[in-house]
C-alpha positions as CSV (number, residue, x, y, z in Angstrom):
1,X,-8.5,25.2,-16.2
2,X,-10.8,23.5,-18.7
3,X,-9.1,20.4,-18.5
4,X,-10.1,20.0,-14.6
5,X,-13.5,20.6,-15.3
6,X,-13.8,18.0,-17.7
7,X,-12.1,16.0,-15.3
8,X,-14.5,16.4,-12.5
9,X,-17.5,16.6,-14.8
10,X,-16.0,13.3,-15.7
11,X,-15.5,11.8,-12.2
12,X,-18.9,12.9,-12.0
13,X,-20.8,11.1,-14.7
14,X,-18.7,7.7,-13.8
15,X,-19.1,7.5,-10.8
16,X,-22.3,8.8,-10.1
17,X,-24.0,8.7,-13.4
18,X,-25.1,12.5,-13.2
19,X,-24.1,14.7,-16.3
20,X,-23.7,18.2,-14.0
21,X,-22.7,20.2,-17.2
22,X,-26.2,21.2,-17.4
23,X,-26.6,22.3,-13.7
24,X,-25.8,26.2,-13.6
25,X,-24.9,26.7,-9.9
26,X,-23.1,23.4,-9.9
27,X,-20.6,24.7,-13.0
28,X,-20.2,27.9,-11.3
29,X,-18.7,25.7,-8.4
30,X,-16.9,23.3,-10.5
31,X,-15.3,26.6,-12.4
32,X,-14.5,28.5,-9.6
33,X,-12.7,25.0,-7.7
34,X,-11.1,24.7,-11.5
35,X,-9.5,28.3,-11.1
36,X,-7.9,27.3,-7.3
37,X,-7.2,23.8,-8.2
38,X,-4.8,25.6,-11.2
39,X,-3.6,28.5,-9.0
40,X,-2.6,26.3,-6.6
41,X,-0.9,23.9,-8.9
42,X,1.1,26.4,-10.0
43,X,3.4,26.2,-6.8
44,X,2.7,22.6,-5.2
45,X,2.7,19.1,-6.8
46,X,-0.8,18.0,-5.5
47,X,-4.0,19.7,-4.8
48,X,-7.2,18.2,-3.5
49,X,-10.6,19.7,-4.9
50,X,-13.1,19.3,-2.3
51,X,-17.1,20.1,-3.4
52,X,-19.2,19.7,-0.3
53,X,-23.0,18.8,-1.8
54,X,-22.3,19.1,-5.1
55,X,-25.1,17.0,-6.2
56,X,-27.7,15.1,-5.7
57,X,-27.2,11.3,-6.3
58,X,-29.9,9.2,-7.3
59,X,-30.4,5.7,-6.9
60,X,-33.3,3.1,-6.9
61,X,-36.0,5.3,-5.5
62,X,-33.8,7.0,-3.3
63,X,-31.9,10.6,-3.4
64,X,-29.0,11.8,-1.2
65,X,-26.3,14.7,-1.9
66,X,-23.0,13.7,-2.8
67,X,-19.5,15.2,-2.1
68,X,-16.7,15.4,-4.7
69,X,-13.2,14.9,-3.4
70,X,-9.9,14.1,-5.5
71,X,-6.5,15.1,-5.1
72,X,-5.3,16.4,-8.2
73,X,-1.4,16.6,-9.0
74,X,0.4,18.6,-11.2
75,X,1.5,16.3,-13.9
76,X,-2.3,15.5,-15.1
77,X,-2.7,19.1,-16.0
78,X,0.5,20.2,-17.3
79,X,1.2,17.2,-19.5
């Protein structure tokens, strides 16, 4: 379960340049889609995380809230 949090904290920091493993009620989120991301790999190949306003993405003077979405498959947390 670790491992797909540092993967979507991660995701997060390249993509969006925002370090979220500060933000309390965004690693409560992360965690908890961790836990069913690694349930659910359990039994199925793939699994897509899906984090509705997980942030807030900041860019040259303007803010907006950003969604994480990846499909994750079994063999990048098993290996």
């Amino acid at each position: 379960m670790d491992k797909i949090v540092q993967i979507i904290l991660k995701d997060c920091q390249e993509k969006y340049g925002i370090d979220l493993s500060q933000d309390k009620a965004a690693m409560k989120r992360i965690t908890a889609a961790a836990g069913e991301t690694h349930r659910a790999l359990e039994s199925k190949l793939k699994h897509e995380i899906s984090l509705m306003f997980l942030g807030v993405y900041k860019r040259q003077g303007d803010s907006s809230p950003f969604h994480y979405i990846k499909e994750i498959s079994r063999d990048e947390i098993f290996t």
